[in-house]
Every structure is written in C-alpha cells, then in structure tokens.
TIKOL-385532 format. One record per residue: chain; x, y, z of N, C-alpha, C in turn. Coordinates in nm, 3 decimals. Last residue first. Layout:
BEGIN
A_X_Y_Z_X_Y_Z_X_Y_Z
...
# end
This chain:
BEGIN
A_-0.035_2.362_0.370_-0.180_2.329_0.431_-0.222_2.403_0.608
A_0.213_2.447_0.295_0.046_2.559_0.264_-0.069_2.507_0.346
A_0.357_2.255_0.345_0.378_2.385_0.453_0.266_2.531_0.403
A_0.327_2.049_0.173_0.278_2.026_0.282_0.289_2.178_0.365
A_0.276_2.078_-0.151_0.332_2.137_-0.061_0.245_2.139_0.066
A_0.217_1.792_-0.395_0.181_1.904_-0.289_0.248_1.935_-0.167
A_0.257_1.733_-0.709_0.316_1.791_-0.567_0.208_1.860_-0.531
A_0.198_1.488_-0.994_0.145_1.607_-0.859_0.218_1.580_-0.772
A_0.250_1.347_-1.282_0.293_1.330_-1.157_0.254_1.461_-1.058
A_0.084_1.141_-1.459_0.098_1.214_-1.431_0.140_1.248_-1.297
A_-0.042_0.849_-1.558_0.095_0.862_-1.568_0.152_1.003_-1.492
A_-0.375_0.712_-1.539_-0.271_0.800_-1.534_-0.129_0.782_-1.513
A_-0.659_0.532_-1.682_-0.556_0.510_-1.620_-0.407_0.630_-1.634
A_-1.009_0.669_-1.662_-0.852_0.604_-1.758_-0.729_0.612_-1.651
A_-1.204_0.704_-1.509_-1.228_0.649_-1.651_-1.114_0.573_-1.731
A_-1.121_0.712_-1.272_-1.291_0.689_-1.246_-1.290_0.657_-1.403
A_-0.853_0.791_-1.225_-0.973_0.867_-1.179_-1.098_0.859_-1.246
A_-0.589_0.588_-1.096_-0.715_0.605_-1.174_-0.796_0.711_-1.161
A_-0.264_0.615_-1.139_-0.361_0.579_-1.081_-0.437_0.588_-1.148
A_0.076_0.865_-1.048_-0.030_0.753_-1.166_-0.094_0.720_-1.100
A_0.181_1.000_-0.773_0.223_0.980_-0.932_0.089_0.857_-0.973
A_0.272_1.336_-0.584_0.180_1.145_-0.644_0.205_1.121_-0.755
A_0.477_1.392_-0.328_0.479_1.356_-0.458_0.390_1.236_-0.482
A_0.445_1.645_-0.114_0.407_1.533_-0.123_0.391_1.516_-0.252
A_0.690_1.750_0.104_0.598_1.776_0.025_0.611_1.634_-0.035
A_0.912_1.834_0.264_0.762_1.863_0.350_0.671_1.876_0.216
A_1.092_1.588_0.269_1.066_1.668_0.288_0.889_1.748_0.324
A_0.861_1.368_0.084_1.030_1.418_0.061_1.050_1.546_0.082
A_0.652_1.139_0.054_0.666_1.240_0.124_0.828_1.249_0.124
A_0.397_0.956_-0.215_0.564_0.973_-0.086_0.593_1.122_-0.075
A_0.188_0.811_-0.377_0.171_0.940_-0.290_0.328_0.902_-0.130
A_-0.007_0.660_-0.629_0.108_0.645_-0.496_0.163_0.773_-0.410
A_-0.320_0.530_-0.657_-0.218_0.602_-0.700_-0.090_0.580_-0.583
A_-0.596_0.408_-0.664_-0.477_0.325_-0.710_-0.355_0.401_-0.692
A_-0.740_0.758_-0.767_-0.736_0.637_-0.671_-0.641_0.499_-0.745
A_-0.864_1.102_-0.756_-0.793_0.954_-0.786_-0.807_0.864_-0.683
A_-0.989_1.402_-0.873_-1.049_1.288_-0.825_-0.936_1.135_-0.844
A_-0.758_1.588_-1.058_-0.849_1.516_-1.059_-0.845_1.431_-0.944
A_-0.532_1.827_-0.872_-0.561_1.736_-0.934_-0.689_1.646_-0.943
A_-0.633_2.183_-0.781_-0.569_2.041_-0.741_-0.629_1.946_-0.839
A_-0.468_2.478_-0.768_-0.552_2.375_-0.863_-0.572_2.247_-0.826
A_-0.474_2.635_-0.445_-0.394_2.627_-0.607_-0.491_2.502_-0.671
A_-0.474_2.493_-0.071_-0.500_2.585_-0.205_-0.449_2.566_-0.330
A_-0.718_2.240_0.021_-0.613_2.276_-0.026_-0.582_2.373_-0.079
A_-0.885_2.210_0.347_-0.863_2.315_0.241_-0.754_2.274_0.161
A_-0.935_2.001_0.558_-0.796_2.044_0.537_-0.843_2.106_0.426
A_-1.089_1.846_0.902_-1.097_1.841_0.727_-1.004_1.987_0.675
A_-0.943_1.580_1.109_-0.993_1.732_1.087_-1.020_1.740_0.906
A_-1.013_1.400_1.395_-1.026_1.408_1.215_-1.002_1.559_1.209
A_-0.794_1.323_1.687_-0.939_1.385_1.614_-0.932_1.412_1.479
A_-0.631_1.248_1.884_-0.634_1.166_1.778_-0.795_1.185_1.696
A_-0.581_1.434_2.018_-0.713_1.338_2.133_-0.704_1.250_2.006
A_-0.265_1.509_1.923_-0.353_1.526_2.060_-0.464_1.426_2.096
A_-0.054_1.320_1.780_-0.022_1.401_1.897_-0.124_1.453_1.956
A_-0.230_1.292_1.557_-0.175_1.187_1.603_-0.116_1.212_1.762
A_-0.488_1.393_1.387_-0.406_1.418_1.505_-0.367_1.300_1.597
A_-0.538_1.344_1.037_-0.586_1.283_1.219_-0.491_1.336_1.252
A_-0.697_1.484_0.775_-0.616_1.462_0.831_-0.649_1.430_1.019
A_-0.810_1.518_0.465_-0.854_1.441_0.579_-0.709_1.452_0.640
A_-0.865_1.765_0.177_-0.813_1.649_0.216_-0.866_1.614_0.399
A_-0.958_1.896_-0.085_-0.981_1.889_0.019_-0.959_1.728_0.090
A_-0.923_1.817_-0.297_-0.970_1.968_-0.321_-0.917_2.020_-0.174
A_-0.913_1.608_-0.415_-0.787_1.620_-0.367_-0.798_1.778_-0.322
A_-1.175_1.351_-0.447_-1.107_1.416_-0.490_-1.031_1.489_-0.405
A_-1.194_0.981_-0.469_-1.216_1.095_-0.382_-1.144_1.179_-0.446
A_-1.436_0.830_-0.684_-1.304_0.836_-0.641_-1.333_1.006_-0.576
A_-1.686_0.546_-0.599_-1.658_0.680_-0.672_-1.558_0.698_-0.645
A_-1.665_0.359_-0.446_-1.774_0.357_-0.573_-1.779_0.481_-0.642
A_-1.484_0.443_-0.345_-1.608_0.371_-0.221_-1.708_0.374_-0.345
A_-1.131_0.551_-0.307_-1.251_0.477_-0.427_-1.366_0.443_-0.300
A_-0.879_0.787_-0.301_-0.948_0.654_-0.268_-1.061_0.678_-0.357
A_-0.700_1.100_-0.167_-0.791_1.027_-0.266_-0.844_0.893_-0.228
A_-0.488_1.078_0.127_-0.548_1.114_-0.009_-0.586_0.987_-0.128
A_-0.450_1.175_0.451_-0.509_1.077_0.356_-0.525_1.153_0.216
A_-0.199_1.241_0.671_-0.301_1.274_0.605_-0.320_1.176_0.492
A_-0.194_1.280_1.075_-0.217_1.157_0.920_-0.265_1.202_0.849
A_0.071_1.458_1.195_-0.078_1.451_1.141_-0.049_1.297_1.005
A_0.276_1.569_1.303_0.224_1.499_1.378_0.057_1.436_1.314
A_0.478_1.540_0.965_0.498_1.622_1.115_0.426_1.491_1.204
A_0.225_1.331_0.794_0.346_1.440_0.802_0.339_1.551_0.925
A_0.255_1.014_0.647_0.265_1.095_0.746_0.358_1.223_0.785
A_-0.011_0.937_0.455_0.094_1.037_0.483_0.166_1.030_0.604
A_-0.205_0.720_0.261_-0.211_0.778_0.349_-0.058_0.829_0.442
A_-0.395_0.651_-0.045_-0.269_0.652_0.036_-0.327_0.741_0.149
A_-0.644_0.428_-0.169_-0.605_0.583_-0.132_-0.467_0.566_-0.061
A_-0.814_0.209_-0.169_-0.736_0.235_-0.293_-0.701_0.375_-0.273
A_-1.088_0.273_-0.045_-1.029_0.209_-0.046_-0.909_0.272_-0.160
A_-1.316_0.447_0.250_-1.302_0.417_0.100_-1.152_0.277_0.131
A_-1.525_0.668_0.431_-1.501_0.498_0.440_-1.433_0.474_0.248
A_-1.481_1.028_0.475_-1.556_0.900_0.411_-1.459_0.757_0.431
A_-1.330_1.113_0.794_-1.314_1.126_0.646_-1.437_1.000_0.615
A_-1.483_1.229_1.086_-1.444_1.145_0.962_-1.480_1.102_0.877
A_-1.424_1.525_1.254_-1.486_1.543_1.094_-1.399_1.412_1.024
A_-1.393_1.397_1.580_-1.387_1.490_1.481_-1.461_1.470_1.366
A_-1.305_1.082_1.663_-1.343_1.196_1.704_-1.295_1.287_1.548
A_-1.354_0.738_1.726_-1.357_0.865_1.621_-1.429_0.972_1.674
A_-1.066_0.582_1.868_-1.240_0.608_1.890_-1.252_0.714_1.807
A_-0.900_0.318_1.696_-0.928_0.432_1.790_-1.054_0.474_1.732
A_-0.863_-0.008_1.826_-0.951_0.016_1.693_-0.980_0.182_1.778
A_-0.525_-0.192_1.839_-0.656_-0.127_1.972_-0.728_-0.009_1.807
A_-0.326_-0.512_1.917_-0.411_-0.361_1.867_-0.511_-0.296_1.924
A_0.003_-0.599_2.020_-0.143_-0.546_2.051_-0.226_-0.414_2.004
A_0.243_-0.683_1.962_0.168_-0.681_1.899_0.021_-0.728_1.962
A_0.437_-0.542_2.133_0.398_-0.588_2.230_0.284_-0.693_2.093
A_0.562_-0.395_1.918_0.634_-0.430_2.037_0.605_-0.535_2.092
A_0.369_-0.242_1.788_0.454_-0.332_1.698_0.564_-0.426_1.797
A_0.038_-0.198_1.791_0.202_-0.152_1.860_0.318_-0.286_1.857
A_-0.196_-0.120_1.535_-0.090_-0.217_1.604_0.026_-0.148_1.706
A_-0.502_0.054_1.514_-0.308_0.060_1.561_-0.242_-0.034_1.582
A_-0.664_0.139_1.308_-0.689_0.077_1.364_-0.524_0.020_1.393
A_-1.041_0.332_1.252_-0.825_0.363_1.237_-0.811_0.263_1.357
A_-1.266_0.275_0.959_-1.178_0.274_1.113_-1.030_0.279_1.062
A_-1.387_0.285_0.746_-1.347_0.414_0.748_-1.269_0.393_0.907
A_-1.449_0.060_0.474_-1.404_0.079_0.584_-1.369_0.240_0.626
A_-1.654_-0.075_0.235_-1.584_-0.018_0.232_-1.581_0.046_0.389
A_-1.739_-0.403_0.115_-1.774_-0.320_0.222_-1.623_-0.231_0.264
A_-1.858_-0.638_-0.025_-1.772_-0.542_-0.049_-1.845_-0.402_0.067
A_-1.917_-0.983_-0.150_-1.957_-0.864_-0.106_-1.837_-0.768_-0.070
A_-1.913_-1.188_-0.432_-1.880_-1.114_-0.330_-1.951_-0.997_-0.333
A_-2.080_-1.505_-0.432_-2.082_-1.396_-0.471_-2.021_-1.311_-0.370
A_-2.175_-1.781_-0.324_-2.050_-1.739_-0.400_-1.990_-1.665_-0.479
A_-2.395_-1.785_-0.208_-2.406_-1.816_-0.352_-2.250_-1.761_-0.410
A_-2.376_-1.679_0.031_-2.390_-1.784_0.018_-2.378_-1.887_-0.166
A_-2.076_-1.474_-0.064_-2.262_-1.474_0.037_-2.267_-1.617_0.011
A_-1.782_-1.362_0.079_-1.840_-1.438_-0.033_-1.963_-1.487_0.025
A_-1.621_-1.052_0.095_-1.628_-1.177_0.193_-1.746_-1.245_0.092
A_-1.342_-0.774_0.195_-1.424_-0.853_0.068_-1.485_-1.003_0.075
A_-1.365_-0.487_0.257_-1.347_-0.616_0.334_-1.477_-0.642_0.206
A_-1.130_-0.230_0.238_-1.269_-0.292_0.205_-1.256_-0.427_0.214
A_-0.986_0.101_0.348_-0.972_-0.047_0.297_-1.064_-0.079_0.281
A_-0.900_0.250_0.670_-0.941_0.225_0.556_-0.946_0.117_0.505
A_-0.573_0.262_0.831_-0.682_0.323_0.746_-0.736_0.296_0.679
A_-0.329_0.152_1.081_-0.451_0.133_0.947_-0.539_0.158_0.944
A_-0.056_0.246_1.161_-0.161_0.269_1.171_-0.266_0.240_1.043
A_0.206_0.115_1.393_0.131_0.070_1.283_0.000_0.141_1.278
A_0.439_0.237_1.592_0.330_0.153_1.607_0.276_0.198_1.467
A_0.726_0.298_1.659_0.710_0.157_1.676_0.547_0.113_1.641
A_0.680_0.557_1.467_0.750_0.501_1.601_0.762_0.351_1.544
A_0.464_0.514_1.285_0.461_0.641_1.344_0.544_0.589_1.481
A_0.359_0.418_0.950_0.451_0.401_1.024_0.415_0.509_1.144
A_0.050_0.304_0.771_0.187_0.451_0.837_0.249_0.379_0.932
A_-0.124_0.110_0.539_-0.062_0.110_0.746_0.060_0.220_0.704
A_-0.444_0.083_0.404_-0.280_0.185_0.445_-0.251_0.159_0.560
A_-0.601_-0.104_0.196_-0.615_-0.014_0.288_-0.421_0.023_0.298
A_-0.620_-0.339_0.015_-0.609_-0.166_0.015_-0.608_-0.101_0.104
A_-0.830_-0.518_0.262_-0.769_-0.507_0.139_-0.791_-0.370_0.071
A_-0.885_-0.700_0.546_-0.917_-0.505_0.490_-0.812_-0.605_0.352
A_-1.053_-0.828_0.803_-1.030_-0.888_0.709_-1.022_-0.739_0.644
A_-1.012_-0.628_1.126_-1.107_-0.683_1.000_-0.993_-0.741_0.913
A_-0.808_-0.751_1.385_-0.831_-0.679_1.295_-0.922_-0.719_1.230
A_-0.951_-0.713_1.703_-0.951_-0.770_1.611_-0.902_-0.689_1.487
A_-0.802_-0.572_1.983_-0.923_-0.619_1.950_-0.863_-0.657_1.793
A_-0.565_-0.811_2.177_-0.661_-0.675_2.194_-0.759_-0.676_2.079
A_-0.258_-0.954_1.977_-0.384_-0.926_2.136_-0.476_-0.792_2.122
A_-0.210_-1.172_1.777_-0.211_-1.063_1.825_-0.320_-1.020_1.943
A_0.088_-1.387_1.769_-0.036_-1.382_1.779_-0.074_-1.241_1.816
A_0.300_-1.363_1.482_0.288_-1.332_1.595_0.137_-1.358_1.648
A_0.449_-1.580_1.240_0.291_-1.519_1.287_0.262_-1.479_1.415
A_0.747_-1.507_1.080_0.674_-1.572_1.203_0.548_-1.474_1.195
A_1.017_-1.593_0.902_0.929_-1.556_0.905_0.869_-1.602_1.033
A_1.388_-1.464_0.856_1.285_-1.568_0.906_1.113_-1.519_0.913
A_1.604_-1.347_0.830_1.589_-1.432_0.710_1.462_-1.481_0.802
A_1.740_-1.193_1.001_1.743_-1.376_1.026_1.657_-1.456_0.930
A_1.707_-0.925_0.901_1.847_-0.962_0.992_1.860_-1.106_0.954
A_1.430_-0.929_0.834_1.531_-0.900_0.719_1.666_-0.934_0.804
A_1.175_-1.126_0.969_1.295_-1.057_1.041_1.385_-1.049_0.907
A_0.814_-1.057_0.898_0.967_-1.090_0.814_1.106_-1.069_0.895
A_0.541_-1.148_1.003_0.668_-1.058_1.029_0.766_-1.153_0.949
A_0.190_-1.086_0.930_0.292_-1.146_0.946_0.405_-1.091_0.971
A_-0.148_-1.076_0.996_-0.017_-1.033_1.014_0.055_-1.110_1.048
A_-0.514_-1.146_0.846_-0.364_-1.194_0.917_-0.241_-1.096_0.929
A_-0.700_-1.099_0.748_-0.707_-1.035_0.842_-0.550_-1.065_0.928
A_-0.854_-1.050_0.347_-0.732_-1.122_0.495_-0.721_-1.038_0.600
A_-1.105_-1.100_0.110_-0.993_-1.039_0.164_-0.913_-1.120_0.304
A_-1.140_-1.350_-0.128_-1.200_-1.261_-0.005_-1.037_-1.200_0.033
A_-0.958_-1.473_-0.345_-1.128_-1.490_-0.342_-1.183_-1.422_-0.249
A_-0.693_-1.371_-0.387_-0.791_-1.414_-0.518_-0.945_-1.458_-0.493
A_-0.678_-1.261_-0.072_-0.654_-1.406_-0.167_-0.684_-1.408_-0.325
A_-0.608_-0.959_-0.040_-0.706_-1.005_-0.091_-0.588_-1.165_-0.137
A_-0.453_-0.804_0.264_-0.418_-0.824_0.163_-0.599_-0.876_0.116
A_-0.280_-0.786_0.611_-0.407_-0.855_0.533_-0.369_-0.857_0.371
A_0.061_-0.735_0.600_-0.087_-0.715_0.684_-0.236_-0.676_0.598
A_0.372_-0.792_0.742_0.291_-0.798_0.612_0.136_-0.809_0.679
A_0.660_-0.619_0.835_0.477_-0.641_0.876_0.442_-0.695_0.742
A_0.935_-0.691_0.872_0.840_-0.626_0.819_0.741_-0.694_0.760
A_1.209_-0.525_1.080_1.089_-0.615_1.062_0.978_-0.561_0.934
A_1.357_-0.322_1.167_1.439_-0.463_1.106_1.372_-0.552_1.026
A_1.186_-0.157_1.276_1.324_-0.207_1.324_1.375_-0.347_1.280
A_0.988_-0.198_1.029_0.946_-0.149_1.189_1.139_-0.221_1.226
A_0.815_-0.152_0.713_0.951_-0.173_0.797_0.939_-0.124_0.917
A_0.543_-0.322_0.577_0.595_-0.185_0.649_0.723_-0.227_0.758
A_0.301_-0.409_0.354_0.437_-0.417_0.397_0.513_-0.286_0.450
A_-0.039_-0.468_0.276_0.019_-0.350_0.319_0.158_-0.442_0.363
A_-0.212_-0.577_-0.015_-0.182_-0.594_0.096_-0.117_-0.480_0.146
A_-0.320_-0.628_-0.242_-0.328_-0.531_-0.180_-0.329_-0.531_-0.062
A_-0.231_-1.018_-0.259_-0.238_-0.894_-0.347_-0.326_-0.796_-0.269
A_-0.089_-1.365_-0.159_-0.208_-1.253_-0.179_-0.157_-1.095_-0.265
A_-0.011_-1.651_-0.075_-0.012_-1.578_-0.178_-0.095_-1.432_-0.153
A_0.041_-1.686_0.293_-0.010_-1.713_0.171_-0.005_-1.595_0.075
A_0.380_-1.654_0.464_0.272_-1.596_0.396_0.202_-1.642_0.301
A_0.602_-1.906_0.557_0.525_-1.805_0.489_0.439_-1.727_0.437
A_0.702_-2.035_0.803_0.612_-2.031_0.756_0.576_-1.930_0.712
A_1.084_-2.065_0.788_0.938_-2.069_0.882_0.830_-2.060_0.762
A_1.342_-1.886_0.632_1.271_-1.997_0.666_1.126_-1.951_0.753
A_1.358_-1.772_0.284_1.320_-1.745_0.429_1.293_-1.835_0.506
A_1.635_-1.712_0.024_1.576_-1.814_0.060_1.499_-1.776_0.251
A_1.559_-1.456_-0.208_1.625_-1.493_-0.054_1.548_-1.614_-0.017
A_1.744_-1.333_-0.531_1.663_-1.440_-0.443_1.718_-1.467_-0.309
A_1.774_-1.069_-0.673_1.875_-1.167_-0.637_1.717_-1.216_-0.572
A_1.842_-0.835_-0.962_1.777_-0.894_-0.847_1.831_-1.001_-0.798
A_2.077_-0.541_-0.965_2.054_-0.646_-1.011_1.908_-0.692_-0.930
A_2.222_-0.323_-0.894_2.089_-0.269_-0.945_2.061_-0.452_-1.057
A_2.379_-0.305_-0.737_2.430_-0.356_-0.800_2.285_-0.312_-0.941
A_2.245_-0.126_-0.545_2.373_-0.110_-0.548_2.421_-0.145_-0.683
A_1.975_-0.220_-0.477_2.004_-0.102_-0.561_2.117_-0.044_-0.564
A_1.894_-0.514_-0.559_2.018_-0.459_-0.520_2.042_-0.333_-0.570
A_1.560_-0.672_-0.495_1.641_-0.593_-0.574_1.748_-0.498_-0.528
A_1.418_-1.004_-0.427_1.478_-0.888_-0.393_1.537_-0.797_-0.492
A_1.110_-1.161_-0.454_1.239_-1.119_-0.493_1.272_-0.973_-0.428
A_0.882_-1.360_-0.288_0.991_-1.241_-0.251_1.134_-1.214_-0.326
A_0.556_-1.472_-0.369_0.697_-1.474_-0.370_0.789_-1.364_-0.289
A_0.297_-1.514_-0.425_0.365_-1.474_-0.290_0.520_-1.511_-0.260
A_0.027_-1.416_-0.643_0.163_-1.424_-0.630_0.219_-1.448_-0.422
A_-0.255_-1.521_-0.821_-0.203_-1.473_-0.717_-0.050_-1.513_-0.683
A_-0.310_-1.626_-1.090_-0.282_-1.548_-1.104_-0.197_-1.438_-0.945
A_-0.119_-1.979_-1.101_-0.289_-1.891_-1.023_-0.167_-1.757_-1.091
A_-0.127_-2.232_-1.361_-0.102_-2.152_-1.287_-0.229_-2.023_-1.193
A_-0.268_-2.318_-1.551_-0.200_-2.419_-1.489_-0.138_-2.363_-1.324
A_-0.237_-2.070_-1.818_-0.284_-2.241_-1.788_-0.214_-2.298_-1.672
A_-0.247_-1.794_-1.593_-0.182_-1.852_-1.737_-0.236_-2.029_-1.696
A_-0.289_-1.437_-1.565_-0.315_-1.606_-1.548_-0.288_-1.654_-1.627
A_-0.071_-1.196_-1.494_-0.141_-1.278_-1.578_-0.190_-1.432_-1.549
A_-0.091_-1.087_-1.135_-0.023_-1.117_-1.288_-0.070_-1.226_-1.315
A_-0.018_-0.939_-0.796_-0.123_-1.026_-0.914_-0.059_-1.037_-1.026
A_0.122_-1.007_-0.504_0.116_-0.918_-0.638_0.018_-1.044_-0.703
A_0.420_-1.035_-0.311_0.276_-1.072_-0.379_0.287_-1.004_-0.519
A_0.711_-0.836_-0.258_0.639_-0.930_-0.180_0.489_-0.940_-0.277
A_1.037_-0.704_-0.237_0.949_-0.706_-0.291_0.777_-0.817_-0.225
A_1.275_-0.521_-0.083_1.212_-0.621_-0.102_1.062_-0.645_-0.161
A_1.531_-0.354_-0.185_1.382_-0.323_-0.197_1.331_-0.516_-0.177
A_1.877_-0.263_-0.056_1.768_-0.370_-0.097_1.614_-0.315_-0.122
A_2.011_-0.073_0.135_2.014_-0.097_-0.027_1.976_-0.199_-0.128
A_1.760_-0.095_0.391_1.871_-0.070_0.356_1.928_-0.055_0.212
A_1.496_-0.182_0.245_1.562_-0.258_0.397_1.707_-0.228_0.313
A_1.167_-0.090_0.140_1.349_-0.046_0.122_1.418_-0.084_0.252
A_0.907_-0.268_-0.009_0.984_-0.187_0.095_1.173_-0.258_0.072
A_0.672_-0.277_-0.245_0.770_-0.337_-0.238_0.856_-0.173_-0.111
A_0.403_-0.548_-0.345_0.456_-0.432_-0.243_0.589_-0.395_-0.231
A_0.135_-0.584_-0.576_0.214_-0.587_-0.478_0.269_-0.515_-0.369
A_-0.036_-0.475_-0.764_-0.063_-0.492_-0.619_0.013_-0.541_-0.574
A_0.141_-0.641_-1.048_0.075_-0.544_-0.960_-0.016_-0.554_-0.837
A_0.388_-0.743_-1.229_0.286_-0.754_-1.166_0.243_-0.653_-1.110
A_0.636_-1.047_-1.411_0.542_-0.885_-1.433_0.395_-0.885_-1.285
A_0.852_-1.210_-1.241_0.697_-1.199_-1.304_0.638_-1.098_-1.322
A_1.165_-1.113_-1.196_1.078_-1.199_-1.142_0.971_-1.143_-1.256
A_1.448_-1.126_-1.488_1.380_-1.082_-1.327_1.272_-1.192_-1.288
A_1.718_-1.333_-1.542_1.583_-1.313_-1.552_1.524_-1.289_-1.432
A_1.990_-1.140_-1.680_1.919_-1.240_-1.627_1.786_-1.208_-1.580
A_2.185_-0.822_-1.616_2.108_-0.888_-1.688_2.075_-1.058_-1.656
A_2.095_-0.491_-1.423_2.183_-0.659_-1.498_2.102_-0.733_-1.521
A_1.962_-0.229_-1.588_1.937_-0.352_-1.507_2.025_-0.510_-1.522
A_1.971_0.110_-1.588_2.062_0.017_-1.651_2.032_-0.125_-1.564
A_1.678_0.309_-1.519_1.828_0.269_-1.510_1.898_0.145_-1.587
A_1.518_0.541_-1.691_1.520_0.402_-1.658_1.658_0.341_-1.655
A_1.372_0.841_-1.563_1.502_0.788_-1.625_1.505_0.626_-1.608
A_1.218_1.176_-1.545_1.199_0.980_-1.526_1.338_0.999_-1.626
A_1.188_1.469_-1.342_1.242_1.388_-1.474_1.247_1.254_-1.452
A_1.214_1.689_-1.148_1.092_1.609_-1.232_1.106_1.524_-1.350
A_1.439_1.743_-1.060_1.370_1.831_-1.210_1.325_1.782_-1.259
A_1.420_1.638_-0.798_1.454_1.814_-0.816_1.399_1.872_-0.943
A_1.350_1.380_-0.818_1.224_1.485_-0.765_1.258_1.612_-0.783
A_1.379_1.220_-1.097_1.432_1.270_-1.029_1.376_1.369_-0.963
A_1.243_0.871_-1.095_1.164_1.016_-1.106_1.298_1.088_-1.011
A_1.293_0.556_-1.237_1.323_0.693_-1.139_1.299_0.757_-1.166
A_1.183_0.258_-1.293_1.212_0.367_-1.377_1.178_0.461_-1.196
A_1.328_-0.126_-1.262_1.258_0.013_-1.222_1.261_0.117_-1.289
A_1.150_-0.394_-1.321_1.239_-0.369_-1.365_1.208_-0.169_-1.307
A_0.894_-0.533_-1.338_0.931_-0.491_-1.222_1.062_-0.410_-1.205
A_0.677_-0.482_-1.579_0.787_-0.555_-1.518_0.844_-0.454_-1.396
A_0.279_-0.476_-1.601_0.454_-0.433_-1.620_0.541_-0.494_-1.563
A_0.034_-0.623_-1.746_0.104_-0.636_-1.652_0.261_-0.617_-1.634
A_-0.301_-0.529_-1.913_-0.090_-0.569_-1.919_-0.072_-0.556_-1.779
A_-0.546_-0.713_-1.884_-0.509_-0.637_-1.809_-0.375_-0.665_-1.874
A_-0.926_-0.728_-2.011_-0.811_-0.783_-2.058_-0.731_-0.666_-1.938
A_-1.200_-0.622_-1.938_-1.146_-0.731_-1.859_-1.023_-0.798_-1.879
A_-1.204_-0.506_-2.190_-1.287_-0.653_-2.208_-1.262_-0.744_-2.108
A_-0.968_-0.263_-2.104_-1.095_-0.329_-2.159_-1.110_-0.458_-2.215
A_-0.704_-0.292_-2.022_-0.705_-0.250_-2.162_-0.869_-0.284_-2.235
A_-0.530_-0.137_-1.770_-0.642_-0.223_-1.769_-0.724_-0.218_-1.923
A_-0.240_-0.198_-1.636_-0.361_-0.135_-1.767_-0.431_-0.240_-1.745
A_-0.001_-0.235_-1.314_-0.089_-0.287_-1.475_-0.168_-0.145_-1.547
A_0.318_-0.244_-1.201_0.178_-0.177_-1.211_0.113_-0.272_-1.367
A_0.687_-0.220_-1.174_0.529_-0.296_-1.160_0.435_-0.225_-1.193
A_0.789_0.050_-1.001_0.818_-0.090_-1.028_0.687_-0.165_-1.045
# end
C-alpha cells in the first residue's frame, strides 16, 4: 500500500494506497477490487497496522503542493472485509504530522513512536486505544528515548523493541545533521518504562532504513543504510531469551543485493522481502528466506 520513485532531479511519484496482494504459496500479486469513492492521498513512509479486519493507516509524506505541507498525519482506515476505506473520527490529542515513524499493536493499542517532522527527527510516543477511539501521551519513565527516524520497534509480549534509526537535528545554520544509531532500546508497554540494553556480543553496524524480525527467541535484522546499504550475506541477530547478546548469522544459497527502504514479514518460519533500494535503483523484487537454515 503506498510507496514512492524517486524519478531524479529530486522529482518523487507517490503511489496510492489502494492495495495489491502477494499470494505467498505461488508468489503471485493480484490487485483487488476497491469500492469506489475517494481514497486518502498517495504516499509513503507511512504506516499501516492490522487491528482486526481493519488496517489502520497513519502519516506519511506526499507531494507538495501550493499551500499545503508535504507531511501527513491523518488516519484513514481500510475494511478488508468490505475492502472499502472509511474515516475514524479520534478524540484527545493527536499526533503531530510526521513520516518514518514506527506503529505497533500491543493489546488493543497502538504505539506511535518518533518518526521525522519534515525538519528533525522525534522522540515522542503516542497511544491509539482502537477499542475507545482515543488518543493519549503517556509519560514515559526510565531512560530517554533519542529523537530516531526509521528505525524498528518488534513486538515481543507486552514490550517494544527499538533498533536503530538516525537522529536528524539542525546546526546552527539550519543545516541537518544525521547520525546513524546502533542502541536497543525497550519500552514495557504496561508500565511505559524504558530501559536502553547493554551491548553484549558481535554489534551489528549503526544504520537506518532496515527491518527487523522476530523469530522464535531471536531479533533478526536485515539490510539498512549508514551511507551505504547493508548486505544480506550475513545477518545480525539478539538473544532475546538469554543475556540479550548480538550474534552474527551466515546465510546459506545466493542472497540478495545489499538493501534498504524494503519490507521484510515473517509467515511461518520464513521471511518474505519485497522492494526497496540498493544504493542505485529502486526494486520490485520479492526474496524468501528460510528461517530453519539459519
């Protein structure tokens, strides 16, 4: 749903949100049948999580246009029943506009967590109750999050784990800076208190624009950007079940170019990526990897 091109001169398309399906048994795209009326705004970097037979959607970037910002913070919804969209009215205080942010379902709830304004990145978390329609800024305890954009929050229980990302902050001359992240850093979604874990083992490089897994008891990471894109030869994984230590992971068989921007879901014990960048042109191509070789 969504995504852009980036068509040189700094010019960008911006797709519709309208969806196309990958059937995972025989690898096949199909674009479903969409009622008709007017979706929401072509876009990308957004986010969009599954609350039951709904996808909620959230930010995103798209075209600038006179008069208007290119940053989004809306919330359309989509009925994958009716396979229409619909509008939710939320009360409380909403989220500012932003783009590469992270949205993650926790019992009902869902996290919205940092992102980029259109001018520096964000350190805020928010909660959506999908039950009461309501929004709220929990305060959070323990240590700080950074300001991260791109980065990855996993699910694992009740607690939130973020990887990575790049903190984007403006010098005196109103120039940004860019600083690519390599902490793991937990919310416990209960009590919302974080805690920044201590690095043990072989950790992975500091990047951005990478996914991150969760499979069995291990986090695994793939690909990203830090001014180059990571390649897939060899992957990063944390132990979530023992001292929470890095380990570095062999893949076997061919593995795909160096990426980043891409998307990467787990079905069963294997891992489907699809499109992104690797450092020159923009991809459509879809990779498995079989989690029970690693």
């Amino acid at each position: 749903m969504g995504g852009s091109q980036h068509k040189g001169q700094g010019k960008f398309v911006y797709f519709s949100l309208d969806p196309h399906v990958l059937n995972t048994q025989t690898l096949q795209w199909f674009k479903p049948r969409v009622a008709l009326g007017k979706g929401p705004a072509p876009r990308s970097y957004h986010t969009a999580t599954r609350v039951g037979s709904h996808l909620f959607i959230f930010g995103g970037q798209t075209e600038k246009l006179k008069g208007s910002s290119s940053v989004l913070g809306d919330m359309p919804v989509f009925d994958l029943v009716r396979m229409a969209w619909e509008t939710r009215d939320a009360r409380g205080k909403q989220p500012r506009p932003r783009y590469w942010h992270t949205a993650s379902l926790v019992n009902s709830k869902i996290f919205i967590a940092g992102g980029h304004s259109g001018v520096q990145s964000l350190s805020d978390v928010h909660v959506l109750d999908t039950e009461a329609l309501t929004w709220s800024q929990p305060e959070l305890m323990g240590s700080p999050l950074p300001s991260l954009a791109s980065h990855t929050a996993t699910i694992v229980g009740e607690r939130l784990y973020f990887f990575g990302g790049m903190s984007v902050t403006l010098d005196e001359d109103g120039g940004s800076n860019v600083k690519y992240e390599d902490d793991v850093h937990v919310l416990h979604c209960e009590t919302m208190s974080l805690e920044r874990l201590r690095r043990r083992g072989t950790q992975p490089a500091a990047r951005a624009y990478h996914q991150a897994t969760l499979v069995g008891g291990y986090l695994l990471v793939l690909g990203g950007w830090s001014g180059r894109a990571h390649g897939l030869n060899e992957l990063s994984t944390l132990d979530l079940e023992g001292l929470g230590s890095w380990y570095s992971v062999q893949v076997p068989g061919q593995a795909p170019s160096a990426v980043y921007g891409h998307s990467a879901t787990l079905i069963g014990s294997k891992v489907v990526m699809f499109g992104g960048w690797d450092g020159v042109s923009p991809l459509n191509s879809v990779h498995v990897l079989d989690t029970t070789l690693l």
